[in-house]
C-alpha distance (Angstrom), angle and dihedral (degrees) to the residues before:
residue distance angle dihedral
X1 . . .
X2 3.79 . .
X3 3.92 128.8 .
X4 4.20 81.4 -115.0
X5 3.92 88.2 50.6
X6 3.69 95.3 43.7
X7 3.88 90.4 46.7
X8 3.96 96.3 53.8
X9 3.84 84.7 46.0
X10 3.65 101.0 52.6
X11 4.20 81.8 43.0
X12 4.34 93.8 50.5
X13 3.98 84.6 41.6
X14 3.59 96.8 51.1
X15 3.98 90.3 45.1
X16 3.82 87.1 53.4
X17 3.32 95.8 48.0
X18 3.41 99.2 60.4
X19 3.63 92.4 48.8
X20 3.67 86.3 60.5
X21 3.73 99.1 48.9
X22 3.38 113.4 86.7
X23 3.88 124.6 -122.5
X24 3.39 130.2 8.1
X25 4.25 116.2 -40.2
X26 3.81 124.3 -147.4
X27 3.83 109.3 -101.2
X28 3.92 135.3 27.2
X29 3.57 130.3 -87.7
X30 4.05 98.9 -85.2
X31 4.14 82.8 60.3
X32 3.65 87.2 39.7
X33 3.91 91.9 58.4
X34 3.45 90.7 45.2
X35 3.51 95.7 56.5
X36 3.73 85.5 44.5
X37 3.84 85.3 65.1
X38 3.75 96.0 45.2
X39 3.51 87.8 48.4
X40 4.03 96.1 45.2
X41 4.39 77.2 57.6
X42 3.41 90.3 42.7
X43 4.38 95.9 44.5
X44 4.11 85.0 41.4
X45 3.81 96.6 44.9
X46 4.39 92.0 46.5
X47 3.68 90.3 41.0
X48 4.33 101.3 48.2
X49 4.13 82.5 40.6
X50 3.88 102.3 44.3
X51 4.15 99.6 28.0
X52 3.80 103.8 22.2
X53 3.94 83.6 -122.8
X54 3.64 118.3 175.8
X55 3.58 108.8 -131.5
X56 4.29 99.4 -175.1
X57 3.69 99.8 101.1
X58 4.24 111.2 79.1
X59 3.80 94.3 -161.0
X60 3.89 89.2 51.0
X61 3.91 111.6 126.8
X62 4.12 86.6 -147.3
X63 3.61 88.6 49.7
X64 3.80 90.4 54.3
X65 3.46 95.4 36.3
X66 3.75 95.1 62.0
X67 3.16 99.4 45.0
X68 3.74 99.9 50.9
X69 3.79 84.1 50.6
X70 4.41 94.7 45.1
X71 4.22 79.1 52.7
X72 4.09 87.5 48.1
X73 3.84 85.3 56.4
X74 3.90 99.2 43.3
X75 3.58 93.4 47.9
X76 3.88 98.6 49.7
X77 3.94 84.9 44.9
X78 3.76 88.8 50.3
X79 3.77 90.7 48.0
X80 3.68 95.6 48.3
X81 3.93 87.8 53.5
X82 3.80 102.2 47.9
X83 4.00 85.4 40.3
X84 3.52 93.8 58.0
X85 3.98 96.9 45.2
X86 3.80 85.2 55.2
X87 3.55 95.5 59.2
C-alpha cells in the first residue's frame, strides 16, 4: 500500500473511530484524523509485530480492522491526556 493509500486509511479509520467512541472526545475532527493516522501506525505496527499480519492489501478487512482499533487506542490515550491537564 502507498504512503497516499495509507494516509486516506489512517484518515477513514480515525473518522470511524470516533463514531464508535462513545461521548464527546477532546479535540475536533482535523486532530481526530490525525490521531486516526497515528493510530492507523500504531494498529499496523501492533498488528505486523504481535500477529505477523500482512497489511499490503487496502481493501483487506484485517488491514481495516487494525487500524480502526490502533485509532481506538490513540484516541482514548489522547483523551486520558487532555482530561487530566483539565483537571
Amino acid at each position: 500500500m502507498g504512503f497516499f493509500g495509507f494516509l486516506l486509511l489512517g484518515l477513514l479509520a480515525g473518522a470511524i473511530a470516533k463514531l464508535i467512541l462513545p461521548g464527546k472526545q477532546a479535540g475536533g475532527w482535523v486532530i481526530t484524523l490525525l490521531l486516526g493516522v497515528v493510530g492507523a501506525l500504531l494498529g499496523g505496527f501492533l498488528g505486523s509485530a504481535l500477529f505477523n499480519a500482512p497489511l499490503q492489501d487496502f481493501f483487506s478487512i484485517q488491514t481495516w480492522l487494525l487500524a480502526i482499533a490502533g485509532s481506538i487506542i490513540v484516541l482514548l490515550i489522547y483523551g486520558a491526556i487532555v482530561k487530566r491537564r483539565k483537571s
